[in-house]
C-alpha positions in Angstrom: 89.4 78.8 80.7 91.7 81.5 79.3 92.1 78.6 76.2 88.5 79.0 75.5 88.0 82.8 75.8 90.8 83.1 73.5 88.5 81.3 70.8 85.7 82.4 71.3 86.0 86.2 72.0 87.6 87.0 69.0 84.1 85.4 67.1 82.0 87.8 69.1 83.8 91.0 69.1 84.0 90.3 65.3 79.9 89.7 65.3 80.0 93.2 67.9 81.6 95.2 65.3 80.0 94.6 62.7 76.9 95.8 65.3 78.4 98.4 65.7 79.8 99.3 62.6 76.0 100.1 61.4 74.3 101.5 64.3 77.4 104.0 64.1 76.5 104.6 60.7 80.4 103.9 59.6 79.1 101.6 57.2 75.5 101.0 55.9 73.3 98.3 56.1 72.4 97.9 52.8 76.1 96.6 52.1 75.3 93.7 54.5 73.3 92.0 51.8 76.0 92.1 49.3 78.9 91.5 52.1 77.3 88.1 53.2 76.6 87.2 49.3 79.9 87.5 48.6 80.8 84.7 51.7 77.8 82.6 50.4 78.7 82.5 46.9 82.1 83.2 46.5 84.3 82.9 49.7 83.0 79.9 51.7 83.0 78.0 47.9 86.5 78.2 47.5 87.2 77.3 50.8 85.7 74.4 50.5 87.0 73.6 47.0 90.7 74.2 48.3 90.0 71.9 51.1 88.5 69.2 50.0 90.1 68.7 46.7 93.2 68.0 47.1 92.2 65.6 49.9 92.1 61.8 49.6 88.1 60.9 49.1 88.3 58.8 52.3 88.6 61.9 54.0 86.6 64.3 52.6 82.6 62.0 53.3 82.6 60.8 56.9 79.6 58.2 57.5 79.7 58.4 60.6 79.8 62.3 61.0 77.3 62.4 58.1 74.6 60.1 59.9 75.1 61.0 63.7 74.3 64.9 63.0 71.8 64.0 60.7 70.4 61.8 62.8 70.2 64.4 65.5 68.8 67.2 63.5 66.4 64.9 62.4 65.5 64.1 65.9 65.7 68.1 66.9 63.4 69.0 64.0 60.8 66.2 65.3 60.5 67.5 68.7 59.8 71.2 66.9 57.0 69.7 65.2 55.7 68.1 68.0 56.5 71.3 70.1 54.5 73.6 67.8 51.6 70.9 66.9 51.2 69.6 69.8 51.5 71.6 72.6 51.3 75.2 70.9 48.7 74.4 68.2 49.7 76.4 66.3 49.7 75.8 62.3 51.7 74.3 59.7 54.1 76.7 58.9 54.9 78.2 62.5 55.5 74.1 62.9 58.3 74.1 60.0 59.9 77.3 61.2 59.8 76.7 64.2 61.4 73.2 63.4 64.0 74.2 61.5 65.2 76.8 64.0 65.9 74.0 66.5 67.8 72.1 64.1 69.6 73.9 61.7 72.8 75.5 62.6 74.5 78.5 61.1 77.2 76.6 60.3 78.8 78.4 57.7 79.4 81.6 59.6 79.5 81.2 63.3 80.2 77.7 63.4 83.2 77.4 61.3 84.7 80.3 62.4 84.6 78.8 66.1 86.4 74.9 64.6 88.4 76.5 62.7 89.7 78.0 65.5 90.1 74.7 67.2 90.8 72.1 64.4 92.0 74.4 61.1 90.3 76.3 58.8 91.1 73.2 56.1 89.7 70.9 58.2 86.7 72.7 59.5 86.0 73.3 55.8 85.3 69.7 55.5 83.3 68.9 58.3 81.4 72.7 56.8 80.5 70.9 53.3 79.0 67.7 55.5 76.7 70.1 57.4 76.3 71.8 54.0 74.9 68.8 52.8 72.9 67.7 55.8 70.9 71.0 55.8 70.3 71.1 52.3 69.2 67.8 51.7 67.1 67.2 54.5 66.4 70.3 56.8 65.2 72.6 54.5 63.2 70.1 52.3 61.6 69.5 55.3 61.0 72.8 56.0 59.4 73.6 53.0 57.5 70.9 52.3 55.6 71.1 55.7 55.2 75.0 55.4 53.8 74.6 51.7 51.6 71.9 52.4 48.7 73.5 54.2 45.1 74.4 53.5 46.2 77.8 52.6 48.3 77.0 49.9 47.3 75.7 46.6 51.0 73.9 45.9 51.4 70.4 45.1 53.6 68.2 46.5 55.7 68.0 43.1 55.4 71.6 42.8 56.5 72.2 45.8 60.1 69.1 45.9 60.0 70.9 41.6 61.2 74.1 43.4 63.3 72.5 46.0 65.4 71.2 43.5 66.0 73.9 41.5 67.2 75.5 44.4 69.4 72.7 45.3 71.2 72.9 41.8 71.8 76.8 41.5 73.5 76.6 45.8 76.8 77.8 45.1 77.6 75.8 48.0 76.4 72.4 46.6 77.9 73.1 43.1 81.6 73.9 45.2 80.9 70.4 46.8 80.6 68.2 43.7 83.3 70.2 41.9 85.7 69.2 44.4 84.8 66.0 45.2 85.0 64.8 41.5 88.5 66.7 42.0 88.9 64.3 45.5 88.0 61.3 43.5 89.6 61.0 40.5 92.7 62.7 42.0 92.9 65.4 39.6 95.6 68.1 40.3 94.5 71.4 41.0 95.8 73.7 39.1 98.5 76.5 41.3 97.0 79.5 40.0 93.4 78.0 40.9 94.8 77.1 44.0 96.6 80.7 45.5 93.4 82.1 43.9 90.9 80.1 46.5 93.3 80.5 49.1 93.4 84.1 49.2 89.6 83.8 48.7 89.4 81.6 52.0 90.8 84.1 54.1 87.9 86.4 53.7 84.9 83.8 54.4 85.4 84.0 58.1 85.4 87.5 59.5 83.7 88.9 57.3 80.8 86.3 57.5 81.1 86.9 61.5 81.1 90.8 60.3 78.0 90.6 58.2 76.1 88.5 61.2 76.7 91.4 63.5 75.3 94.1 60.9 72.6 91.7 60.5 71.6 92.2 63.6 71.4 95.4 63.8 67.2 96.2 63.1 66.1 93.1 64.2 63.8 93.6 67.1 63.2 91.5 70.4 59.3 91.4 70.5 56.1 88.8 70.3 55.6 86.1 71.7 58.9 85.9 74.5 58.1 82.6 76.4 58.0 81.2 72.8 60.5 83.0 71.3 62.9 81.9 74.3 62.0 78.2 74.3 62.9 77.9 70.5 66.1 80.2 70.4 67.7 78.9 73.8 66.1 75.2 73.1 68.3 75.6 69.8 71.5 75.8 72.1 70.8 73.0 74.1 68.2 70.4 72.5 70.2 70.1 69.2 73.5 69.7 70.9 72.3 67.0 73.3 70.4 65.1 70.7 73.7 65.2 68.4 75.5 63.4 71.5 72.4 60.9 71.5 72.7 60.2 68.6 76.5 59.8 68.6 75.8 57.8 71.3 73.3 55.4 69.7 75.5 54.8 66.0 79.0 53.3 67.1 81.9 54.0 65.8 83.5 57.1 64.7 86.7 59.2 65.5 86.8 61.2 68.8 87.3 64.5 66.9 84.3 63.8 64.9 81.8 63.6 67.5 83.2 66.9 69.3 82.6 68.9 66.0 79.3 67.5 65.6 78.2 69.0 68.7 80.1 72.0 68.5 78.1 72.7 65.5 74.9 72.0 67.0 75.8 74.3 69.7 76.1 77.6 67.2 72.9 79.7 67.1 70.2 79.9 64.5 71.2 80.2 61.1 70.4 83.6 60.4 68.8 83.7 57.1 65.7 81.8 59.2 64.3 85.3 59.1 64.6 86.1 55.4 62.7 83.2 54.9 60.0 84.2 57.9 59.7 87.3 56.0 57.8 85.1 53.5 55.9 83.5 55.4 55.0 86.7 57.6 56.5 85.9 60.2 59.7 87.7 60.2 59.3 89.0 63.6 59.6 85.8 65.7 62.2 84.8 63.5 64.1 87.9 63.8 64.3 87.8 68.0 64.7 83.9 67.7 67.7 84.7 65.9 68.8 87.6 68.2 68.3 85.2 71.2 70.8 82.5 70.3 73.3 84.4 68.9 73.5 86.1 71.7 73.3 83.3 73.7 75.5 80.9 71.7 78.5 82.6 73.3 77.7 80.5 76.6 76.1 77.2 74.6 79.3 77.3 72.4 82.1 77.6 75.1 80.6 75.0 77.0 81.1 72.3 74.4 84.4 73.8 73.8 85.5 73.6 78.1 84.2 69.8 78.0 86.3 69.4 74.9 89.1 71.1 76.6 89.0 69.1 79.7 88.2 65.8 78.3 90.8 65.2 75.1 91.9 68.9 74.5 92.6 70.9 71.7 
């Protein structure tokens, strides 16, 4: 047990102080939009281009990791739809929010600061860039195809997947992914002074995206609709996770560390820019305590996969 707390509480004292560091006024908030930009755009890249680019292609674009947590998130995002549609009746673009919240992980803060922890930052910057793609690809076209296309909106369906792709090509992120794959691929050295130049840009992508999540936090209020707002933010910590494991279930195949890290990721909480993205839609109240609720609850969610992990293969 003492293992686990050893990994974990370092993430969430991190998240606390950056809390902390803003409602004590030592820094101000405002920095927290340029703090996590530089992590988004600059820090996790570079990670990700060290990693994966001197790494043998094989290595780099897991099928099996690649279908099995897509597969689940795909199966997570489903049941929010149905959720929301269903049973809530409530309209499109609560559906696709609500949707994504269950399935999309904030991966590239909370979630790759717990593997890499566990696994290596090098390696957890791998299985990172497969989530990267996952939620890019299919999660968030999802999301915004479903929001867009409602009675209230006057987009087409080109207009709307027109947009989407734009996006797509201007993600940091994605760009970072290609680059180094071609790099994988083709074998092509990497250059030293490229190289100690990413690394000492990797150091920073972790703590101080766990930093920036805590200040984040920080004005974001626990209010609306509760009973909702608790079913999607704790459903989040344990749907996703379990439908990853169904799905891992369902696909054979696959390495033993692969499936663990799929889960583990689905554990993490909301990723937190959901509420940016609420904020359009004006919504960005639910979103905000949806967020607050499995953050705070992702300590519990995220240890748990990490004890069964511990006790089954360990670390």
């Amino acid at each position: 047990m003492l293992d686990i707390i050893n990994i974990t509480a370092p993430i969430f004292i991190v998240i606390a102080l950056g809390y902390l560091s803003v409602r004590l006024k030592v820094i101000d908030p405002k920095h927290a939009k340029g703090m996590g930009s530089l992590v988004m755009n600059i820090a996790l890249p570079a990670l990700m281009f060290n990693a994966i680019a001197g790494t043998p292609f094989r290595e780099v674009i897991l099928p099996y990791y690649l279908l099995t947590y897509a597969l689940g998130s795909f199966m997570a995002f489903m049941v929010g739809i149905m959720l929301t549609k269903v049973i809530w009746r409530q309209d499109n673009v609560s559906a696709a929010l609500n949707s994504t919240a269950l399935s999309f992980s904030n991966s590239a803060f909370i979630g790759f600061a717990v593997i890499s922890m566990v696994i290596g930052s090098s390696k957890a910057a791998a299985y990172l860039s497969m989530n990267v793609l996952i939620e890019n690809l299919l999660i968030l076209p999802m999301l915004f195809v479903i929001a867009e296309m409602n009675p209230a909106s006057n987009k087409s369906l080109a207009s709307v997947l027109l947009g989407i792709g734009k996006n797509f090509t201007r993600n940091p992120l994605i760009i970072a992914i290609v680059v180094s794959v071609i790099f994988s691929i083709f074998s092509i050295p990497v250059p030293q002074v490229v190289a100690g130049t990413a690394q000492m840009l990797t150091g920073a992508a972790a703590p101080v995206a766990l930093f920036v999540i805590g200040m984040s936090l920080y004005g974001l209020e626990l209010k609306g609709d509760l009973p909702k707002i608790t079913t999607v933010g704790l459903g989040k910590l344990v749907l996703h996770p379990l439908l990853v494991l169904l799905a891992i279930m369902l696909v054979p195949g696959g390495m033993v560390q692969d499936k663990y890290v799929a889960v583990l990721f689905a554990s993490a909480p909301v990723f937190s820019t959901i509420a940016i993205i609420g904020q359009h839609y004006g919504l960005v109240d639910r979103m905000s305590a949806i967020v607050i609720v499995s953050t705070v609850g992702s300590f519990f969610s995220m240890s748990a996969v990490l004890i069964y992990w511990k006790m089954t293969i360990g670390f």
